[in-house]
C-alpha positions in Angstrom: -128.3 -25.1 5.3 -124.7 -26.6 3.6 -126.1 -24.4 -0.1 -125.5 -21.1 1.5 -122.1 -22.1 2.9 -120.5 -22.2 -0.6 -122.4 -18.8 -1.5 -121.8 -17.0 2.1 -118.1 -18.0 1.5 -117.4 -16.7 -1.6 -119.3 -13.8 -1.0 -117.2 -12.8 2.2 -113.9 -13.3 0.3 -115.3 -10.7 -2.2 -116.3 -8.2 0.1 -112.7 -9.0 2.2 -110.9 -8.8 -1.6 -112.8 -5.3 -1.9 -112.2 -4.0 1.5 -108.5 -4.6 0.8 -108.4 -2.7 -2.6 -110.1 0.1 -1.3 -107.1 0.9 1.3 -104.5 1.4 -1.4 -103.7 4.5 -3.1 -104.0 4.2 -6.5 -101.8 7.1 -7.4 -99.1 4.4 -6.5 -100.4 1.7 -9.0 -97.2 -0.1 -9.9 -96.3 0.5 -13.4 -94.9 -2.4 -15.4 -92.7 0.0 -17.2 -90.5 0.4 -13.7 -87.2 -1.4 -14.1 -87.6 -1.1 -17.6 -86.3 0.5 -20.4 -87.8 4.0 -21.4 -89.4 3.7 -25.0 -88.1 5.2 -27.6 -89.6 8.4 -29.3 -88.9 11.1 -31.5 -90.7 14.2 -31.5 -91.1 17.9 -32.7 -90.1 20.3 -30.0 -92.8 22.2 -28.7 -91.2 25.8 -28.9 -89.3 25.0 -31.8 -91.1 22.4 -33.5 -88.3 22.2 -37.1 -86.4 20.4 -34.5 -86.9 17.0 -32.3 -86.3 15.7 -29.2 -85.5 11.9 -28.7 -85.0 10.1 -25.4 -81.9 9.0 -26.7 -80.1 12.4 -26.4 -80.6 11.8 -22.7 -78.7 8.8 -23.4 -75.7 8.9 -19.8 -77.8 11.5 -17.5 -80.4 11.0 -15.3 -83.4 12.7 -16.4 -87.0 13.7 -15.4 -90.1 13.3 -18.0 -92.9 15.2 -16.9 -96.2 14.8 -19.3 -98.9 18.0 -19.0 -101.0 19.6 -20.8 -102.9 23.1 -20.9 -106.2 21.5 -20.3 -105.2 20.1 -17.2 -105.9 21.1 -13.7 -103.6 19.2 -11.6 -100.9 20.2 -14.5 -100.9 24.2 -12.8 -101.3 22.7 -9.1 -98.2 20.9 -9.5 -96.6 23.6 -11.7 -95.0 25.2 -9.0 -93.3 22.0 -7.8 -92.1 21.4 -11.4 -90.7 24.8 -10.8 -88.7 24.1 -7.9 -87.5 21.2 -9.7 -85.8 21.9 -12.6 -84.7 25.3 -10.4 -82.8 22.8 -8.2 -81.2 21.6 -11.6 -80.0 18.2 -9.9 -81.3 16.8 -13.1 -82.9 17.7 -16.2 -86.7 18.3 -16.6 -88.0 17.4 -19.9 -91.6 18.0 -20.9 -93.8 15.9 -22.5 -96.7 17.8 -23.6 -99.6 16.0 -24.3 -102.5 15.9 -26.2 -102.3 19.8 -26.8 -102.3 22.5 -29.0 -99.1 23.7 -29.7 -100.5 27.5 -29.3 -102.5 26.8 -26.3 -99.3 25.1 -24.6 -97.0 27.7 -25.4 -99.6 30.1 -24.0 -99.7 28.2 -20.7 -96.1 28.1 -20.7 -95.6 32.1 -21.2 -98.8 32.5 -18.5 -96.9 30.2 -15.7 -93.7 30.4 -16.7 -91.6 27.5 -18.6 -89.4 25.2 -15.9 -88.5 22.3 -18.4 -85.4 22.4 -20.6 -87.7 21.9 -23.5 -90.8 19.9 -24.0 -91.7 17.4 -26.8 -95.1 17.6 -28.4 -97.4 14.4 -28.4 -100.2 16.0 -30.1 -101.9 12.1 -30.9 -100.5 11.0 -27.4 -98.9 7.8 -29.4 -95.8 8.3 -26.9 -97.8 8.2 -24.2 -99.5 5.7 -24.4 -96.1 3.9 -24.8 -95.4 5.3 -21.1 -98.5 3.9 -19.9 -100.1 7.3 -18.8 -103.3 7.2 -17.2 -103.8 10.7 -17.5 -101.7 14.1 -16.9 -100.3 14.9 -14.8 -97.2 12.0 -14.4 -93.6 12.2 -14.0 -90.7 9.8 -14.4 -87.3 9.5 -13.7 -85.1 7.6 -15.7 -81.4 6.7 -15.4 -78.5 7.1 -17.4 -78.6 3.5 -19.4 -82.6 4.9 -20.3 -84.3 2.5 -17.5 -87.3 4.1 -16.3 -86.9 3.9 -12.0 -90.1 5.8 -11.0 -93.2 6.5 -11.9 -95.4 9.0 -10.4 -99.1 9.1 -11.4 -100.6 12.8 -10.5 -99.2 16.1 -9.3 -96.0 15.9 -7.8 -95.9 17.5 -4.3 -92.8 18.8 -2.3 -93.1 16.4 0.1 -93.2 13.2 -2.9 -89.8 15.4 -4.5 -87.9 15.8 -1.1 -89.0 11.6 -0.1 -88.6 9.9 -3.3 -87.3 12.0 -6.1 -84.5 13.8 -4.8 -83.1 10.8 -3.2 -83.2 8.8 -6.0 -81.8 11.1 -8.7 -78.9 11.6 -6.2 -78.7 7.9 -5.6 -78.7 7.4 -9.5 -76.2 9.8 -10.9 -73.8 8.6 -8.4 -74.2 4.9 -10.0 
């Protein structure tokens, strides 16, 4: 009787350990990258591809790095959102485009319209996997000394800007 003590025990601490996994969301799996600085990159432009884009030229401003692609589904759901954002203007909306074809992307862009104030091409994805992206969409803010402060994995959704995004661009370009 005392051997399946030891086995029964362990095995309900696995299925308790499960049962509490399951109930999280895992579209807020914390990011180490939060609280820390944004990495460095420096990439051709997507539309104008001569010239780069670095995250140090946001260097002093809150900004918004939004990584999509053409290929992605939940990239057009959230499109409108993205949108609305960078309409707002309360801070600027940079694109990350990943793992694209620069002609496909620009495409897209002239299909749905083009929100972001210009977007970077990561046609290896080396920059983000730097980020940590699990897959397209995400977003992130970062603050004006380049700290990332949020990390969003998925489509963004009014409701997620108007909770947590707006508030904390606010909150941060006042600091």
């Amino acid at each position: 009787m005392m051997r399946f003590v030891l086995p029964c025990g362990i095995f309900l601490a696995l299925v308790a350990l499960l049962g509490a996994g399951l109930t999280l969301n895992p579209r807020e799996v914390p990011s180490p990258l939060v609280g820390k600085p944004a990495p460095s990159f420096s990439l051709p432009q997507l539309r104008a591809p001569d010239k780069t884009f670095s995250a140090q030229e946001m260097s002093g401003k809150v900004w918004i790095l939004n990584v999509w692609a053409s290929w992605c589904p939940p990239c057009l759901v959230e499109h409108p959102v993205i949108t609305e954002l960078a309409r707002i203007g309360i801070a600027p909306v940079i694109g990350l485009n990943y793992k694209d074809r620069p002609e496909d992307a620009i495409a897209w862009l002239q299909r749905n319209g083009d929100p972001f104030q210009l977007s970077a091409s990561d046609i290896a994805g080396r920059i983000a996997i730097d980020y940590g992206v699990y897959g397209v969409p995400e977003t992130y803010v970062i603050d004006k000394r380049g700290i990332i402060r949020y990390k969003r994995i998925g489509p963004l959704t009014p409701q997620i800007v108007k909770d947590k995004v707006l508030p904390l661009v606010e909150q941060l370009s006042r600091g």
